[in-house]
DRENVOKE-868776 format. One record per residue (C-alpha): residue number from 1; z, x, y; residue in one letter. Coordinates in Angstrom, 3 decimals. Layout:
DRENVOKE-868776
+-----+----------+----------+----------+---------+
| num |       pz |       px |       py | residuo |
+-----+----------+----------+----------+---------+
| NUM |        Z |        X |        Y |       a |
...
+-----+----------+----------+----------+---------+
This chain:
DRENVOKE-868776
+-----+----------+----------+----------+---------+
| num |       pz |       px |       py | residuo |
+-----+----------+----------+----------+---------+
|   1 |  154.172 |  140.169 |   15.907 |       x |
|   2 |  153.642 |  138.102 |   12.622 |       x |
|   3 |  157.377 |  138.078 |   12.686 |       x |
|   4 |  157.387 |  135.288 |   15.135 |       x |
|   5 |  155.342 |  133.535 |   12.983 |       x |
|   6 |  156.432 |  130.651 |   10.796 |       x |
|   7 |  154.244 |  130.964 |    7.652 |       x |
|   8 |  155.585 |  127.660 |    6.268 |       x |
|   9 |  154.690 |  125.426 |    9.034 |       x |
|  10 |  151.518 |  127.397 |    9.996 |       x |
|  11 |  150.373 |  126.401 |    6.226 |       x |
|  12 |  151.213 |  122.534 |    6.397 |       x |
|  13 |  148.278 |  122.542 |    9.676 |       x |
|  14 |  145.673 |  125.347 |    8.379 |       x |
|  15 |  142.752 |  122.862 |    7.821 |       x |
|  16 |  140.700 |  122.727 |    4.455 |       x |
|  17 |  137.355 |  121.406 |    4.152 |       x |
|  18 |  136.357 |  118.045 |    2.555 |       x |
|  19 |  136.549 |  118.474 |   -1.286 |       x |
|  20 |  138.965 |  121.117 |   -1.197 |       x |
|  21 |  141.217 |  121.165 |   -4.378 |       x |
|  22 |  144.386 |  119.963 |   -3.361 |       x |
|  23 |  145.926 |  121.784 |   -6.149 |       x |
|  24 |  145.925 |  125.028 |   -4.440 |       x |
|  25 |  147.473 |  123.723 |   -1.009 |       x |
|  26 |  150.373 |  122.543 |   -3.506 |       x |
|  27 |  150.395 |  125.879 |   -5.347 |       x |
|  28 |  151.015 |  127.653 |   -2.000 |       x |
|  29 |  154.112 |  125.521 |   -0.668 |       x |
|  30 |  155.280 |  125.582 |   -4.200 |       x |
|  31 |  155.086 |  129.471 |   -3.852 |       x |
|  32 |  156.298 |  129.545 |   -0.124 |       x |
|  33 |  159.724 |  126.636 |   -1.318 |       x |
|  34 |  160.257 |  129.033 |   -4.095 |       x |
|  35 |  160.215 |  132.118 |   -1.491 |       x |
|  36 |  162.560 |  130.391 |    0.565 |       x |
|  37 |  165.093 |  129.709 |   -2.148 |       x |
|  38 |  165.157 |  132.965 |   -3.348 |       x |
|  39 |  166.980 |  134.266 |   -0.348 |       x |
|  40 |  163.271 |  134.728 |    1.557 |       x |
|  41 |  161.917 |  133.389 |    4.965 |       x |
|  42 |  159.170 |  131.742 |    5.628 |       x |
|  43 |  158.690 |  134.432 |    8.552 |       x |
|  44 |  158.681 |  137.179 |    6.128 |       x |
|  45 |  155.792 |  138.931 |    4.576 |       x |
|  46 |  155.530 |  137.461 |    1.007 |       x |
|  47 |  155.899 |  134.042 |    3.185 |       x |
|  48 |  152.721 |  135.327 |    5.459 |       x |
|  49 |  151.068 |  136.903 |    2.267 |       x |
|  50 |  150.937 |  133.287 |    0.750 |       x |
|  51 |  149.110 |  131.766 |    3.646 |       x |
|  52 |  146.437 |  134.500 |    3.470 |       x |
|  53 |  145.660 |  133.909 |   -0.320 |       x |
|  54 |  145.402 |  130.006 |    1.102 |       x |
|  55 |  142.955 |  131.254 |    3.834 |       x |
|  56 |  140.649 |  133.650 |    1.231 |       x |
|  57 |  140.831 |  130.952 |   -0.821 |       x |
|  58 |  139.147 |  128.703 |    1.861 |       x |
|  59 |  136.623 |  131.269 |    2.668 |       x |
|  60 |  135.404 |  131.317 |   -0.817 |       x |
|  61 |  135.579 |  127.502 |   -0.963 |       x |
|  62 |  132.876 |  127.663 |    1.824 |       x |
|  63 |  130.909 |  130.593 |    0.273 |       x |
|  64 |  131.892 |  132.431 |    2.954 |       x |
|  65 |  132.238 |  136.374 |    2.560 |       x |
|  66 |  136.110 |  137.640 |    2.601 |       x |
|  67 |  137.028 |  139.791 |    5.504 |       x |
|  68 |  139.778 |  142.189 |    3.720 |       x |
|  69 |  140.795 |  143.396 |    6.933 |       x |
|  70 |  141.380 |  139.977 |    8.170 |       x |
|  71 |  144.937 |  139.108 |    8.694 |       x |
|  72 |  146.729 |  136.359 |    8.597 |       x |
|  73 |  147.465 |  135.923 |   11.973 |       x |
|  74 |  144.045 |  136.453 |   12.415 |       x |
|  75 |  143.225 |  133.553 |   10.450 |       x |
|  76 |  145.996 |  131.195 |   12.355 |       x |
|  77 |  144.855 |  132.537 |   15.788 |       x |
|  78 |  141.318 |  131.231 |   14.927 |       x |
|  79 |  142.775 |  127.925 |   14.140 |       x |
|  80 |  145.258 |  127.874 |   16.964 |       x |
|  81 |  142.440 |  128.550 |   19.240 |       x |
|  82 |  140.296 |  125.779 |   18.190 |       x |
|  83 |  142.970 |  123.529 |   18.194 |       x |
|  84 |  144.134 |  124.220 |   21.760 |       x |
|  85 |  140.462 |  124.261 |   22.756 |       x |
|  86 |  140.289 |  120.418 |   21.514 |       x |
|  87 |  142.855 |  119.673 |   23.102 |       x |
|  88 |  144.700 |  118.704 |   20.002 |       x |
+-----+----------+----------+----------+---------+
């Protein structure tokens, strides 16, 4: 239920590799602030729709082939896995 989600905070912990171009990570809060004043959520889906261009935008960072079926919560799950599996 990407509802239940919070797109806004989910984007401040997504991690980015080393040498990743800060620019964008700015571009996207910028976009999700600008959502949120606009009378949107940052549970909706333009909120959740930001975080995915963050996470394709990652994925061709690391050369890696985009998954167009690949969700967004897909994406956090991966990451909220790994971080529980740290123990962070």
């Amino acid at each position: 239920m990407t509802n239940d989600v919070n797109w806004g905070q989910v984007l401040l912990y997504y991690p980015t590799p080393d040498g990743f171009d800060s620019w964008y990570i700015d571009k996207c809060k910028e976009d999700m602030r600008e959502n949120v004043q606009n009378g949107g959520n940052p549970k909706d889906k333009v909120a959740e729709k930001i975080f995915l261009r963050l996470c394709r935008l990652v994925d061709i960072y690391c050369k890696q082939d985009i998954d167009w079926i690949k969700t967004a919560l897909d994406y956090w799950n991966e990451v909220d896995s790994k971080l529980k599996g740290n123990g962070d």
